[in-house]
Backbone bond lengths (Angstrom), bond angles and torsions (degrees), N, CA, C in turn:
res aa  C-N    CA-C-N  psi(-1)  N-CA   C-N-CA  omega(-1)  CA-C   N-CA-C  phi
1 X - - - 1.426 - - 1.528 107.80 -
2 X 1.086 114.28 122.03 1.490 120.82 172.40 1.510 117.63 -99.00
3 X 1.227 142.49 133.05 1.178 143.70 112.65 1.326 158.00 -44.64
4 X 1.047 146.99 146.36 1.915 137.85 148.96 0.856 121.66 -122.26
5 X 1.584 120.41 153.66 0.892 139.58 -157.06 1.608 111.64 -139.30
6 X 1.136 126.71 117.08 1.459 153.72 -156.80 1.657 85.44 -76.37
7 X 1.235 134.96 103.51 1.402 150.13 156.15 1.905 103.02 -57.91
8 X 1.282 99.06 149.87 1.732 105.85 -179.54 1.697 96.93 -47.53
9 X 1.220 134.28 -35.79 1.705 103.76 -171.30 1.612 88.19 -128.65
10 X 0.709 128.37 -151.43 2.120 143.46 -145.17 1.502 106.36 -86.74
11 X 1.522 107.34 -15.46 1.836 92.89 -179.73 1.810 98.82 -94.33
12 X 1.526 89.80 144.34 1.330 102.66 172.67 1.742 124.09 -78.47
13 X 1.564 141.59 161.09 1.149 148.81 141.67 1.165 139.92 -103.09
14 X 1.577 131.70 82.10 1.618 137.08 159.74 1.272 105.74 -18.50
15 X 1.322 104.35 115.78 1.631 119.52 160.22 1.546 115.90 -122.47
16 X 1.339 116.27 127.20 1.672 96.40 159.34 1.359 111.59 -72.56
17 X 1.715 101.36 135.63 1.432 112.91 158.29 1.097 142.37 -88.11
18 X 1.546 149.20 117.05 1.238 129.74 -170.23 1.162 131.27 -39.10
19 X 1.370 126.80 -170.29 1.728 107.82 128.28 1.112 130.35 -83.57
20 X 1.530 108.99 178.12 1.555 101.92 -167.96 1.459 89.52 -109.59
21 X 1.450 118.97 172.87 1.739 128.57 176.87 1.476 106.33 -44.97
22 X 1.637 87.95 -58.67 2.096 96.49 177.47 1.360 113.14 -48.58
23 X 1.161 127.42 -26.84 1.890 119.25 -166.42 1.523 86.90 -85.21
24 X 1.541 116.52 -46.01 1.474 107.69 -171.97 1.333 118.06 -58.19
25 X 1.622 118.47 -55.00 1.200 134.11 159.67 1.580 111.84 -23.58
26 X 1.273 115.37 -66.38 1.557 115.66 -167.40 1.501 107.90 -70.23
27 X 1.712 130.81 -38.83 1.401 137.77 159.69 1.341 97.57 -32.30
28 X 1.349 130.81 -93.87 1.186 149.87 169.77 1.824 124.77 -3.53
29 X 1.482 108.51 -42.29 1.015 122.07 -149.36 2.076 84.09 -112.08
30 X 1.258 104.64 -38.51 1.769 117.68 167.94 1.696 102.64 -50.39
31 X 1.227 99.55 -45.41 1.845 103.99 -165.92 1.449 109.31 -83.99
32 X 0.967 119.50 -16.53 1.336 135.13 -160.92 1.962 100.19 -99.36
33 X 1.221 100.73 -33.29 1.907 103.31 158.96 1.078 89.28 -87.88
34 X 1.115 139.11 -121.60 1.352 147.23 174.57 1.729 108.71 47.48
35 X 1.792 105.53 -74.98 1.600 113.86 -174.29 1.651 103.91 -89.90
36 X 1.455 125.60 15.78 1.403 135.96 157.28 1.761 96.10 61.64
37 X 1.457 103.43 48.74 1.917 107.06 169.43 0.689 109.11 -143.09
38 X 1.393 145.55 152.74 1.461 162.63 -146.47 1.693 112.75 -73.63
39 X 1.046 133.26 169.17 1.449 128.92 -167.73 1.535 96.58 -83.25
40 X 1.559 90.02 -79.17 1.955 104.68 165.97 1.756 118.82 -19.06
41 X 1.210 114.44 -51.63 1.788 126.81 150.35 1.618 112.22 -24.39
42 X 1.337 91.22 -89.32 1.660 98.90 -174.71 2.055 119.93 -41.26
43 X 1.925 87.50 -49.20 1.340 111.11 175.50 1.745 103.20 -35.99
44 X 1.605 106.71 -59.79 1.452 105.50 -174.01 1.292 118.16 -85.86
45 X 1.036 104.65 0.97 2.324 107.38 178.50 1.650 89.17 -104.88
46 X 1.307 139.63 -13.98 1.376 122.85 136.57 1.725 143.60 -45.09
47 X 1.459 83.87 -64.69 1.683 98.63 173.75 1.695 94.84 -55.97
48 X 0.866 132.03 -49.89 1.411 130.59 -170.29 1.513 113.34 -63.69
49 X 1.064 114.39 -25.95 1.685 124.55 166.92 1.322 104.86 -93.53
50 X 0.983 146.99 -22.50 1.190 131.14 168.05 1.455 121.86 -70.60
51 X 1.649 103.56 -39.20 1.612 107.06 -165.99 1.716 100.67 -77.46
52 X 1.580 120.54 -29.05 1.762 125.43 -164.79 2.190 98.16 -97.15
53 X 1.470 96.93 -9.11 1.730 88.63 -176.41 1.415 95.70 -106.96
54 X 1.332 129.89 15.85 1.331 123.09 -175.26 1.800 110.32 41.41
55 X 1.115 107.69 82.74 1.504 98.15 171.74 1.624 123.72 -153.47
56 X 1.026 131.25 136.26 1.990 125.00 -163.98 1.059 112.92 -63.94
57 X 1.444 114.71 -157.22 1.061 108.88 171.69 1.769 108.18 -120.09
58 X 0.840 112.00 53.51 1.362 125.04 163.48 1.526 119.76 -158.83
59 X 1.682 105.54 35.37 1.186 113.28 151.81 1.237 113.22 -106.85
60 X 1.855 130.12 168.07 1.259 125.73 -132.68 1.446 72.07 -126.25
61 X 1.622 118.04 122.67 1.663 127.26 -176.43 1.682 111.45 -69.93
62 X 1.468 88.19 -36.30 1.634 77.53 171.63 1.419 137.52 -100.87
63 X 1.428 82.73 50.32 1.598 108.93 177.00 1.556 113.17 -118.78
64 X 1.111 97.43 -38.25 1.480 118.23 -164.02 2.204 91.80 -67.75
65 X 1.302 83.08 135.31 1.932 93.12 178.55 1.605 101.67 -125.18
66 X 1.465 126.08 126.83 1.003 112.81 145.00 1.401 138.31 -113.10
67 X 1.232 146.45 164.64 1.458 165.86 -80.01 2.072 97.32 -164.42
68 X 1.267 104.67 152.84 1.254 83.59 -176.68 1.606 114.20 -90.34
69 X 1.434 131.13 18.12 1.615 130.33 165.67 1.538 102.23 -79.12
70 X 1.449 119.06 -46.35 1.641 105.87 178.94 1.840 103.26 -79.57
71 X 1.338 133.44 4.16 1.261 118.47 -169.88 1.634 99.54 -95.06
72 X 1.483 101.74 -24.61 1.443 110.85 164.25 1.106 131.97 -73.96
73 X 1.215 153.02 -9.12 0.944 161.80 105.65 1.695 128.87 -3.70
74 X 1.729 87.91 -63.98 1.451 114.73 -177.86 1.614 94.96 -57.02
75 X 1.496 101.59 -50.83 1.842 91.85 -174.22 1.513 121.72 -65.26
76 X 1.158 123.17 -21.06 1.040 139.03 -152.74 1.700 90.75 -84.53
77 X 1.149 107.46 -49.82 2.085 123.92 173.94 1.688 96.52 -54.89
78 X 1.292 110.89 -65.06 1.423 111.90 170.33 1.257 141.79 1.51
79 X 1.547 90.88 -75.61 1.514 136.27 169.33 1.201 120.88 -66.31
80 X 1.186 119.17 -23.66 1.604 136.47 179.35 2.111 97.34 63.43
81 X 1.237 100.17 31.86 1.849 104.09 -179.51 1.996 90.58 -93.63
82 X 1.373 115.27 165.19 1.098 137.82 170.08 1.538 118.80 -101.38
83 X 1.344 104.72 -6.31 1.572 104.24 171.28 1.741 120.93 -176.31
84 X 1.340 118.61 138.71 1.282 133.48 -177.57 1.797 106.52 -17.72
85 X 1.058 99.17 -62.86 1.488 107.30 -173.51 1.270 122.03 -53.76
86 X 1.626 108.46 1.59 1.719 104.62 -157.45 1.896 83.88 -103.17
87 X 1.416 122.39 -15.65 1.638 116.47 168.88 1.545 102.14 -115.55
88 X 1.213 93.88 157.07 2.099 134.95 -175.18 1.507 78.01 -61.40
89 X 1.640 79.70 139.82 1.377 78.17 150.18 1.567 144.81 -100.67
90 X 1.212 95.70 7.25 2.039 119.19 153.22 1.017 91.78 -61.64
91 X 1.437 150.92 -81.28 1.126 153.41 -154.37 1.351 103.21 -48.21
92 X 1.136 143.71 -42.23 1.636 138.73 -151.10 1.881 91.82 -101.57
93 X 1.372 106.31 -44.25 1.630 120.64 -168.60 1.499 108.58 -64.94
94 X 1.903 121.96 -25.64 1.127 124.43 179.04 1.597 97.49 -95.58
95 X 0.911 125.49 -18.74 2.002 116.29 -169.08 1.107 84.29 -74.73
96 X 1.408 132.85 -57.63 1.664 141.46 -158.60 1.137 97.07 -42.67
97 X 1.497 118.96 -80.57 1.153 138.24 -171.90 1.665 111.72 -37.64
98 X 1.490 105.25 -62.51 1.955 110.53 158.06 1.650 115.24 6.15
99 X 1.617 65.72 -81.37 1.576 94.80 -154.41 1.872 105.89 -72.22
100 X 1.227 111.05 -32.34 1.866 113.22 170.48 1.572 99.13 -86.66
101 X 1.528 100.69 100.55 1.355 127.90 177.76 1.393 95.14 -57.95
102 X 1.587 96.23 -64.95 1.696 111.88 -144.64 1.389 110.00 -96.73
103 X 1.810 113.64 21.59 1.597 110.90 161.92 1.521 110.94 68.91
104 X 1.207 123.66 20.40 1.715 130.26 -170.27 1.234 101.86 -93.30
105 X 1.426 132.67 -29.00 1.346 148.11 -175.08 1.476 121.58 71.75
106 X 1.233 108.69 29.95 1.471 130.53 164.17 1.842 102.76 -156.02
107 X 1.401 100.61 160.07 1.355 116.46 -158.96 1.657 100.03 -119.03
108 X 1.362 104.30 147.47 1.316 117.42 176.57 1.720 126.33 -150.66
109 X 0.786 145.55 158.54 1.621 133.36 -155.08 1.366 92.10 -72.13
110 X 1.540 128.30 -45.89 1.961 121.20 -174.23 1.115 86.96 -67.76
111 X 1.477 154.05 -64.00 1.783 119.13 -131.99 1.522 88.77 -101.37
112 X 1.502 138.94 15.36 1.575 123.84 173.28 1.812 79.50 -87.07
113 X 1.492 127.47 17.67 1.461 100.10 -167.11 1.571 108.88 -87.73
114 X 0.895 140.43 130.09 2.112 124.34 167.15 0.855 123.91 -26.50
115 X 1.409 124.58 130.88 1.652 123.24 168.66 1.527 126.56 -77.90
């Protein structure tokens, strides 16, 4: 997405623009019909990727991929457990799997989407 920006006299300046909350919001709220789960859902399987992928808030979420050491984690928050050992490890090896739709072996908000 590009922008301009009206310089103090008549020449213009190309900026990239971010997104805005609303584009995220409406992405968000698209994916959220889309993978047939609640907004509030996504809302909190965000915050949860944000806080275990280390990332601001002006990074673009559906960019961000994680790996299965931060997906462990995430489950572990999930679970409301205090540590790896407290789930199977079928249990951790099938959520993974869950949630990596598209077999890439890291997870991202498009391929947790349904096929």
């Amino acid at each position: 997405m590009k922008a301009k920006l009206q310089a103090g006299s008549a020449e213009e300046e190309e900026v990239s623009a971010k997104p805005t909350k609303i584009d995220t919001s409406m992405a968000m709220y698209d994916l959220s019909k889309a993978m047939n789960i609640s907004y509030s859902d996504l809302q909190a399987a965000c915050e949860l990727l944000k806080k275990y992928a280390k990332v601001d808030e002006h990074d673009d979420l559906f960019k961000v991929r994680i790996r299965m050491t931060q997906f462990e984690h995430i489950l572990c928050d999930m679970c409301h457990v205090s540590s790896l050992t407290d789930l199977s490890c079928d249990f951790v090896l099938a959520a993974f799997q869950q949630a990596d739709r598209d077999g890439s072996g890291d997870i991202d908000l498009r391929s947790a989407k349904p096929s």
